[in-house]
C-alpha positions as CSV (number, residue, x, y, z in Angstrom):
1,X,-13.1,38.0,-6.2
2,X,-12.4,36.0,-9.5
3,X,-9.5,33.5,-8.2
4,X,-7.8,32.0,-11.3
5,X,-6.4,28.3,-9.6
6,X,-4.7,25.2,-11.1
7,X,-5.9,21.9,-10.7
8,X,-4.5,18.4,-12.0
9,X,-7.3,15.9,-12.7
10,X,-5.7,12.2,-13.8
11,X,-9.2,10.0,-14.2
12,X,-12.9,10.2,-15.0
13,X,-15.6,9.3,-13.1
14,X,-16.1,6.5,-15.7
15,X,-12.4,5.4,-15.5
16,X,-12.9,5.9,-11.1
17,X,-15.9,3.1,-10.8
18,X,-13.8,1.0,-13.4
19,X,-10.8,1.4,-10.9
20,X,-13.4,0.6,-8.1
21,X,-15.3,-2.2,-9.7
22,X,-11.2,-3.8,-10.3
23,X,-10.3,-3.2,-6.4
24,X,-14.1,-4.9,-5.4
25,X,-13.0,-8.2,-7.6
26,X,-10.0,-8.7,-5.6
27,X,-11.0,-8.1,-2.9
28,X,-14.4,-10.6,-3.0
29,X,-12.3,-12.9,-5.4
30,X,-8.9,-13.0,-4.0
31,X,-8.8,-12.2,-0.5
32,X,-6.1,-11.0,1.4
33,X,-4.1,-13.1,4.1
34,X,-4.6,-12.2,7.5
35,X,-1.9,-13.0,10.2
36,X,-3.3,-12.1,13.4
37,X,-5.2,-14.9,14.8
38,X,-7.3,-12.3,17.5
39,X,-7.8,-9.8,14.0
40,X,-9.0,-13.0,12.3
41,X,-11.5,-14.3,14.7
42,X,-12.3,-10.2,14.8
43,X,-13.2,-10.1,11.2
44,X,-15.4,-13.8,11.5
45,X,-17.4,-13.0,14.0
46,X,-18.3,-9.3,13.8
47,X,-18.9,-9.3,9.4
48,X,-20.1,-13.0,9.4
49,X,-17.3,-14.4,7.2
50,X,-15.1,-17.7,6.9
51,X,-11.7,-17.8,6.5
52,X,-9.6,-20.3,4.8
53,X,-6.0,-20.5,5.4
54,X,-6.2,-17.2,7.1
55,X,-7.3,-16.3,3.8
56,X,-10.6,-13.9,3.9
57,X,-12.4,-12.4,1.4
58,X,-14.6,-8.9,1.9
59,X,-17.7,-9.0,-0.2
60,X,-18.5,-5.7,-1.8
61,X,-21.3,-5.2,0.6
62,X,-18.7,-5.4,3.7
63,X,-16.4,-2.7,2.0
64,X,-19.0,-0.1,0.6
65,X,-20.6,-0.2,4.4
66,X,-16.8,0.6,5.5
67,X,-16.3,3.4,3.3
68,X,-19.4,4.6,4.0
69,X,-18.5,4.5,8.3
70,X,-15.0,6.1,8.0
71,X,-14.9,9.9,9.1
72,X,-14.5,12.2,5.8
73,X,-12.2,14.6,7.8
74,X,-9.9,14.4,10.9
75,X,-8.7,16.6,13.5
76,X,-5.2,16.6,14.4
77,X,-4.5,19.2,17.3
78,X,-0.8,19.7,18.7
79,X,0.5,18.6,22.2
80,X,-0.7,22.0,23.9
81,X,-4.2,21.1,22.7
82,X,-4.5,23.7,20.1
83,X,-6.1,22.5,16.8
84,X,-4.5,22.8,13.7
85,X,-5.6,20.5,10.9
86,X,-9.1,19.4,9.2
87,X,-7.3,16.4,6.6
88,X,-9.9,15.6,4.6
89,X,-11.4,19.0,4.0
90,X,-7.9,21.2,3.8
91,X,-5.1,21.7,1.1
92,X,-2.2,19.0,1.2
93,X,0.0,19.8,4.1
94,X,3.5,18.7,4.9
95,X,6.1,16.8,7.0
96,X,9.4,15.8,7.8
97,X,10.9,12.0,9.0
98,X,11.6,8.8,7.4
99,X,12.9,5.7,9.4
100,X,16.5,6.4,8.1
101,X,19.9,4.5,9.1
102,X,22.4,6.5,8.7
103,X,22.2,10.4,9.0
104,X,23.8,12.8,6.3
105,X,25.6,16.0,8.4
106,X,25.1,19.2,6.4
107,X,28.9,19.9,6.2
108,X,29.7,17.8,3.6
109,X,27.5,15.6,2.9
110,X,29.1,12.6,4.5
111,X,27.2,9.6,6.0
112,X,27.4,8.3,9.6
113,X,24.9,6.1,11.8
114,X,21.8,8.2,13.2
115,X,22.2,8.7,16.5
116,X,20.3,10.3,19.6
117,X,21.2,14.0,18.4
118,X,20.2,13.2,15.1
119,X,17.0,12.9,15.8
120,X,16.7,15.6,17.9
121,X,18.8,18.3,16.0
122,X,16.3,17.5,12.8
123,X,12.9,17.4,14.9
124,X,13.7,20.8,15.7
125,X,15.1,22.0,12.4
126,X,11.4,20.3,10.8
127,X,9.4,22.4,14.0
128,X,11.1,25.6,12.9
129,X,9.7,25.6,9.2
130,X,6.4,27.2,8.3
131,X,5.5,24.2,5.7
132,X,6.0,21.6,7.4
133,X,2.6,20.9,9.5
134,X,3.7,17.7,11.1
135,X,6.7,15.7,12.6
136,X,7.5,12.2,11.5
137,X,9.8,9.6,13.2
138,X,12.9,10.8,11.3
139,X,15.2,7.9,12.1
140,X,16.2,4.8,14.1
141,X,18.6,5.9,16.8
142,X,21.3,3.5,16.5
143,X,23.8,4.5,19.3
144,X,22.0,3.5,22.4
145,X,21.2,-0.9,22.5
146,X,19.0,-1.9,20.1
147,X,16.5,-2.6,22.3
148,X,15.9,0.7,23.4
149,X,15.9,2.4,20.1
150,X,12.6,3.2,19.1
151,X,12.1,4.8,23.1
152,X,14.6,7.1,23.2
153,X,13.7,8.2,19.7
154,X,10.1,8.6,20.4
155,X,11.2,10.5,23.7
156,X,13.2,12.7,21.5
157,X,10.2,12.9,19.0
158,X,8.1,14.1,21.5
159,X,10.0,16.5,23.3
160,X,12.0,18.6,20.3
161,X,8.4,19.8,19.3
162,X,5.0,21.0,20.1
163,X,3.7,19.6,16.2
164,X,1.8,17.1,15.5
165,X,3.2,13.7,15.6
166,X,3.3,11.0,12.9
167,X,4.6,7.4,14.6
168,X,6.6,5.2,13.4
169,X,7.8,2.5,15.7
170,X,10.6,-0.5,13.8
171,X,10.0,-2.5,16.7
172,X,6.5,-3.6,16.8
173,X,6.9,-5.1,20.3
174,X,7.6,-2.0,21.2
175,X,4.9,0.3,19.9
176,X,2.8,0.0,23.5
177,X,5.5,0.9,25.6
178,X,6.2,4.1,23.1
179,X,2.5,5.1,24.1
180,X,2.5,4.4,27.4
181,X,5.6,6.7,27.6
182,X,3.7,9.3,25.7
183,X,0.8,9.1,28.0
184,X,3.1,9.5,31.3
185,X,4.5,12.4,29.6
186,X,1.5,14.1,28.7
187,X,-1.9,12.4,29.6
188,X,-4.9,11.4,27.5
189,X,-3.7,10.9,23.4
190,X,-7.0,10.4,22.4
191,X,-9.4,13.0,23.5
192,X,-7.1,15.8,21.3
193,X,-4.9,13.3,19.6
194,X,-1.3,14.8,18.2
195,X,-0.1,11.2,17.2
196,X,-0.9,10.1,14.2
197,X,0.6,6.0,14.2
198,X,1.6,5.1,10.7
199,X,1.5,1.6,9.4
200,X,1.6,-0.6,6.4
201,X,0.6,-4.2,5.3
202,X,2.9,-6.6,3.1
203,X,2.3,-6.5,-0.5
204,X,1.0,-8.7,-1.8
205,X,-2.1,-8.9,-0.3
206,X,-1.0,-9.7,3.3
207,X,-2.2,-7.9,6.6
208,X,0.6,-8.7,8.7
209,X,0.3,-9.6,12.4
210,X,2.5,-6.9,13.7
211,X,0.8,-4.2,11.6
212,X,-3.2,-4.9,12.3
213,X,-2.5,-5.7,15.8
214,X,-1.0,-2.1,16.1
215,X,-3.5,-1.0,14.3
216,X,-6.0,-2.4,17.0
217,X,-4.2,-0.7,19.9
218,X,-3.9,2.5,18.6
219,X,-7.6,2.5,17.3
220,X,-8.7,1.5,20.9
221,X,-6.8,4.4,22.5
222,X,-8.6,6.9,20.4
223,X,-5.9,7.8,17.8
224,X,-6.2,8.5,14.1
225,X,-4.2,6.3,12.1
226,X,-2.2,6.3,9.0
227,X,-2.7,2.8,6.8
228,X,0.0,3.1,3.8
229,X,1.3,0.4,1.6
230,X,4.5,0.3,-0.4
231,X,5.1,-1.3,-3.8
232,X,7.8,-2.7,-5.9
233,X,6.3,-2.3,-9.1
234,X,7.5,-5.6,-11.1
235,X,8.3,-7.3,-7.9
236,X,5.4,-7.2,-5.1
237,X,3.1,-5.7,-7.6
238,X,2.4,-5.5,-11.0
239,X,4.6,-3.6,-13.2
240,X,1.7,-1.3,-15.3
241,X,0.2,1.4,-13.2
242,X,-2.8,0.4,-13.2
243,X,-1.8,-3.5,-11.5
244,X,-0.1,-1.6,-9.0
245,X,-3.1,1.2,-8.2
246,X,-5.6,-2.2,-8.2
247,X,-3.3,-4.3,-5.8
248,X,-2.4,-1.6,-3.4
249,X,-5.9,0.0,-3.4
250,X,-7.4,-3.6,-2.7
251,X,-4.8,-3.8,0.5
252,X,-5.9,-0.3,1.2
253,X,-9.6,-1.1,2.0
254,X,-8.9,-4.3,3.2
255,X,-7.1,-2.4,6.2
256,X,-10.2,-0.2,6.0
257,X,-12.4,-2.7,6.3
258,X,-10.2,-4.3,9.4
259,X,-10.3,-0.5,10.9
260,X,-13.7,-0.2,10.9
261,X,-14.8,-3.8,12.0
262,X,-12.0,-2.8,15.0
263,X,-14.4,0.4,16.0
264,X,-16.7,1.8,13.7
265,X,-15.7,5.1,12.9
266,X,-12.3,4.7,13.4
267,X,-10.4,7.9,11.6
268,X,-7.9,6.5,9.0
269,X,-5.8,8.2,6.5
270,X,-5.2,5.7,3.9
271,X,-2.2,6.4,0.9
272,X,0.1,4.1,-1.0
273,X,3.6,4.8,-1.7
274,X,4.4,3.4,-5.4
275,X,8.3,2.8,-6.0
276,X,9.4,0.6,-9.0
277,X,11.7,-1.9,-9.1
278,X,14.9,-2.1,-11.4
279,X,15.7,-6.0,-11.8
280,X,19.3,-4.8,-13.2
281,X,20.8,-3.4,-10.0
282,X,18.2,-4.9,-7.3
283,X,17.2,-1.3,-6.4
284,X,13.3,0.8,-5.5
285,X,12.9,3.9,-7.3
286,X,10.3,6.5,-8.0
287,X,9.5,6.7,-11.6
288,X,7.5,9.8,-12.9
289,X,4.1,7.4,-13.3
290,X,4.9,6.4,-9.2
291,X,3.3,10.5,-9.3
292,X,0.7,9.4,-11.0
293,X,-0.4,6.6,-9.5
294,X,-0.2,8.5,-6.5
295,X,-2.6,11.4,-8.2
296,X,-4.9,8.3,-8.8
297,X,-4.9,7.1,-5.2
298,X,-5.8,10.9,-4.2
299,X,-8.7,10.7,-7.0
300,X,-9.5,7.3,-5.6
301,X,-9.8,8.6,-1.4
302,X,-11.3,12.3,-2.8
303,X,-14.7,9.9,-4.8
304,X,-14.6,7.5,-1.6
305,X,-14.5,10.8,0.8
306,X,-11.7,9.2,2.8
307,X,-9.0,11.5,4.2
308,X,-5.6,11.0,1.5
309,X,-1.8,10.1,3.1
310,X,0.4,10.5,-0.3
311,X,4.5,9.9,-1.2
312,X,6.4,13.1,-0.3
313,X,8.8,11.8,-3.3
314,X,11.7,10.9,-1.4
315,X,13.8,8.7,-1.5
316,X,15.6,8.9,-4.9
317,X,18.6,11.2,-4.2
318,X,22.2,10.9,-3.1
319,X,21.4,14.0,-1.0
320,X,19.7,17.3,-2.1
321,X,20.7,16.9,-5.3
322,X,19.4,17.1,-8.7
323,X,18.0,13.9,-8.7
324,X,16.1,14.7,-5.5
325,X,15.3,18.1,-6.8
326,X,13.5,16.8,-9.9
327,X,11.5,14.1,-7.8
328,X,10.3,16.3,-5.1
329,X,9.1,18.9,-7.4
330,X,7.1,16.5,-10.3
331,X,5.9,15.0,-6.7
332,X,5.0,18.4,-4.7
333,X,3.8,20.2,-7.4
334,X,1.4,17.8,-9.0
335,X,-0.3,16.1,-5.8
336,X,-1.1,19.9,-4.3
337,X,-2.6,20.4,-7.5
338,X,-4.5,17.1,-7.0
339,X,-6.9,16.1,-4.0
340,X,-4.0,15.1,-1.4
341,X,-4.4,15.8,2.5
342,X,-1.2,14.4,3.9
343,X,2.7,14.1,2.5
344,X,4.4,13.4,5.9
345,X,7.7,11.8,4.9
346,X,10.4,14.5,3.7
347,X,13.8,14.4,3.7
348,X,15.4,11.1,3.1
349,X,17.6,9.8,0.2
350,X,19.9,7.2,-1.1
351,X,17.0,4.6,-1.0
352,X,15.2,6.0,2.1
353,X,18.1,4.4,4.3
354,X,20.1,8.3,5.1
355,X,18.1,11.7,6.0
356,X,19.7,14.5,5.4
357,X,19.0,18.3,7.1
358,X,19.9,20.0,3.4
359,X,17.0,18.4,2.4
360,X,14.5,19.4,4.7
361,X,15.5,23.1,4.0
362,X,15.7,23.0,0.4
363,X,11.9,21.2,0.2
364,X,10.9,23.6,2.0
365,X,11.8,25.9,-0.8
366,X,10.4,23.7,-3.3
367,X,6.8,23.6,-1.1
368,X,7.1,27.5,-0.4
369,X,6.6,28.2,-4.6
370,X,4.3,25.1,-5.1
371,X,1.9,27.0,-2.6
372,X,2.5,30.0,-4.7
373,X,1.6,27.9,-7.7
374,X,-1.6,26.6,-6.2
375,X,-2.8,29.6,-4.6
376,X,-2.9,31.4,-7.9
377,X,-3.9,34.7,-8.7
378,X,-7.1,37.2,-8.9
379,X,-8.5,38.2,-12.0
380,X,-10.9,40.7,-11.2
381,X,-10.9,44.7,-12.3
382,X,-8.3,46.2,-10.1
383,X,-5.2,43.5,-10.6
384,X,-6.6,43.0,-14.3
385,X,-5.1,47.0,-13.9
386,X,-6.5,47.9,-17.4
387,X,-7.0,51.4,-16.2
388,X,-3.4,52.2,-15.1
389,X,-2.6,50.6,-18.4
390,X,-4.2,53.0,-20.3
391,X,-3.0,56.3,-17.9
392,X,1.1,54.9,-18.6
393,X,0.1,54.1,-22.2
394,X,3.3,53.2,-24.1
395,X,6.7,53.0,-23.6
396,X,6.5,54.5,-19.9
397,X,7.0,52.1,-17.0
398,X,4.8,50.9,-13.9
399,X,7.5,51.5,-11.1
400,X,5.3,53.8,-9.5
401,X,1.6,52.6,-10.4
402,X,-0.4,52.0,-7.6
403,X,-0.4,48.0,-8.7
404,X,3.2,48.1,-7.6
405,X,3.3,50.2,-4.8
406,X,0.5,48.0,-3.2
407,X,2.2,44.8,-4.3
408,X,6.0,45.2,-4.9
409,X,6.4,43.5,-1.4
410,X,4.7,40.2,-2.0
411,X,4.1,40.1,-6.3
412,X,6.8,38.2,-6.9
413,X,9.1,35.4,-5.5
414,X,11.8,36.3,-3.0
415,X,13.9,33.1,-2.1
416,X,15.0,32.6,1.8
417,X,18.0,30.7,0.3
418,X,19.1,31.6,-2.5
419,X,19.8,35.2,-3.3
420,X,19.0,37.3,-6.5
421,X,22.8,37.5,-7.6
422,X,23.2,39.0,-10.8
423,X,26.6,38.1,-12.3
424,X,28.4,40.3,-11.0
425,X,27.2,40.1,-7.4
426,X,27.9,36.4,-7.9
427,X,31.1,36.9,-8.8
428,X,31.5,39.4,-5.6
429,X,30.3,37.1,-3.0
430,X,33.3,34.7,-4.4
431,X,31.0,32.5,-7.2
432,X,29.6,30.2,-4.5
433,X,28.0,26.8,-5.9
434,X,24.4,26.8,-4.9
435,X,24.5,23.6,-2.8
436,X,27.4,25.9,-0.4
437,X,24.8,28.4,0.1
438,X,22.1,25.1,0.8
439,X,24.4,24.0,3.3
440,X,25.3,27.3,5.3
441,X,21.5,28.0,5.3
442,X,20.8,25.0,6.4
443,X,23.3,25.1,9.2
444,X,22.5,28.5,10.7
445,X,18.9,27.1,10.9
446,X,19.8,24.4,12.8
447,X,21.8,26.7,14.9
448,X,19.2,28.9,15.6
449,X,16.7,25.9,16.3
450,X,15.5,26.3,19.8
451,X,13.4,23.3,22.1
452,X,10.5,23.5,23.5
453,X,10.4,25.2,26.8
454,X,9.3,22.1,28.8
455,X,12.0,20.2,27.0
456,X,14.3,19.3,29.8
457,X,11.0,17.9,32.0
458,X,9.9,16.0,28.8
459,X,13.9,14.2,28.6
460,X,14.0,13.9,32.6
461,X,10.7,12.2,32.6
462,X,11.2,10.0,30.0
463,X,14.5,8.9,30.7
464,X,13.0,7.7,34.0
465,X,10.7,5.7,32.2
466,X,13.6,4.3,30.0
467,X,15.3,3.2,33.1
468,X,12.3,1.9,35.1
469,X,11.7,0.2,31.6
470,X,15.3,-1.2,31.4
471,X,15.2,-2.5,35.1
């Protein structure tokens, strides 16, 4: 078979060791800033180093021997124990969750605090979609104390679905108890791990106490981890792409370096997130080169044979809108072409502070005919179909060629949204607006999303722990 398939290359292996050779200078000539005293006295001891100011700099010796230990591929199983991903060595695959504030209801679009049903009405809607391979923390529930937040969201979390897990916990003080919850609920995480903790330093430059300590436990208990930074080009960065790719790849294998002096072989995706930042109105925003510095950070992982986490786009709508429509397909589109493993954080807008179900559905969509796009198509004798050509010769038609009896099923695009109205059948149906047919869809899924059938012992068992917890 002759399988005709795009592929986006950004740099050149010329322009990759000049990227390299940039990251190694700041690293060896900068430093970064270290914030965890225990991590600090880590780093001195076991790679021989001195620190100054909690300032310590990795010579490129230190970070080619860390590259060189990190696993080039990463099983991630689900909470039954069945395996279901190879990052590192598989196509990019998808997920839903941001740490959103407010929630967007798929009605009409109006905001309101995220609550407890929030996250588990949309942890359900996420596990009932093909695409999406994993299941991020998809809010902060706001409508229990404070304190308890990030528990009863991770109880949720883990009980609306059998996917994998990505974690993020607001509350760093809290991230052990979320995992000692997790492990009275369902044993061992490490030995078949489904949780994937996610973390990120402060930019510039800083590995902050909260995040490399977290880093430390989760390593410890056997868990791949997710290390990510987040830019503000002009602001925490440098506002050319290639200041920003140089900064936030130097943070990125300075937590690599910190991962593996934790436990050598430690698996870690690493991936950046690269927003701009408009000075007029004080606001982050994805710009089409945040894509491609994102598509340089894949090139980047792909020559160091590290395991990719990349932007899922987000972020830049009011909703599902066009704005968001335009960002999440520039964003799916041209990292599945590119060397991506892992886009886990789909569906939030207006900033990343609401998430919104319409969303969720409607990505889906725009993942469903990016994998179309990326499979591509066989050009060998019998779809090249030169012989039927020649038997319907011309001015006949192919409606009942073999080529589309085998194929009239699956050879072209059939939306699960959006029918094939001509004009008239639009007009029929009552001329709805396509974002009224997003939002019915999206509400008879949610309907129709059911639990996992040890959900109530998952909630009963947890909310013990909450309360023995709370006592």
């Amino acid at each position: 078979m002759n399988n005709v398939r795009p592929r986006l290359t950004l740099m050149s292996e010329e322009q990759i060791h000049e990227a390299h050779r940039n990251v190694l200078r700041v690293l060896s000539e900068t430093g970064v800033r270290v914030d965890s005293p225990s991590i600090l006295q880590m780093l001195e001891l076991k790679l021989g180093l001195k620190s100054q100011d909690r300032i310590i700099k990795f010579p490129p010796e230190i970070v080619e021997d860390a590259i060189k230990s990190a696993p080039k591929t990463i099983d991630v199983y689900d909470r039954r124990g069945e395996h279901k991903l190879k990052l590192g060595e598989d196509r990019l695959r998808f997920g839903v969750g941001v740490t959103a504030l407010f929630y967007q209801n798929p009605f009409d679009e109006t905001l309101d605090i995220f609550k407890r049903e929030n996250f588990r009405d949309l942890v359900r809607l996420g596990s009932s979609l093909k695409h999406y391979d994993v299941i991020s923390t998809v809010g902060i529930v706001r409508d229990v104390p404070e304190e308890l937040g990030d528990l009863y969201g991770s109880l949720e979390h883990i009980a609306n679905t059998t996917k994998p897990l990505v974690l993020l916990v607001s509350d760093e003080n809290k991230f052990p108890d979320v995992l000692q919850m997790f492990e009275m609920l369902h044993g061992d995480l490490g030995s078949k791990p489904f949780i994937i903790p996610y973390f990120n330093p402060v930019s510039p430059l800083v590995m902050n106490a909260g995040t490399v300590d977290k880093m430390k436990i989760a390593i410890e208990r056997g868990l791949p981890i997710i290390f990510s930074n987040y830019s503000m080009a002009g602001a925490s960065t440098p506002l050319t792409p290639a200041g920003t790719l140089t900064l936030l790849m130097a943070e990125l294998l300075a937590g690599l370096v910190i991962s593996q002096a934790i436990k050598k072989g430690a698996p870690i995706l690493l991936g950046m997130l690269p927003v701009y930042f408009d000075m007029r109105t004080m606001l982050n925003f994805y710009d089409p080169q945040s894509i491609l510095i994102s598509v340089a950070c894949s090139e980047m992982m792909k020559h160091y044979g590290i395991p990719h986490c990349s932007t899922s786009g987000s972020g830049t709508g009011w909703g599902m809108d066009l704005i968001a429509a335009d960002t999440y397909w520039m964003n799916t589109l041209a990292l599945l072409l590119s060397s991506g493993h892992l886009a886990p954080f789909i569906g939030d807008s207006l900033g990343s502070k609401s998430i919104s179900p319409t969303t969720f559905v409607h990505a889906h969509e725009i993942i469903d005919q990016s994998l179309r796009i990326h499979s591509g198509f066989q050009l060998d004798d019998v779809n090249s179909a030169v012989d039927e050509i020649a038997k319907v010769g011309p001015g006949k038609n192919f409606l009942s060629q073999p080529s589309t009896m085998r194929n009239y099923k699956t050879g072209y695009y059939t939306s699960s949204i959006y029918p094939h109205y001509s004009m008239e059948k639009w007009q029929e149906a009552g001329s709805p607006p396509a974002r009224q047919v997003l939002r019915e869809k999206t509400q008879d899924l949610m309907a129709s999303a059911v639990a996992p059938d040890d959900y109530q012992e998952f909630i009963g068992k947890g909310e013990e722990f909450i309360g023995k917890y709370v006592s």
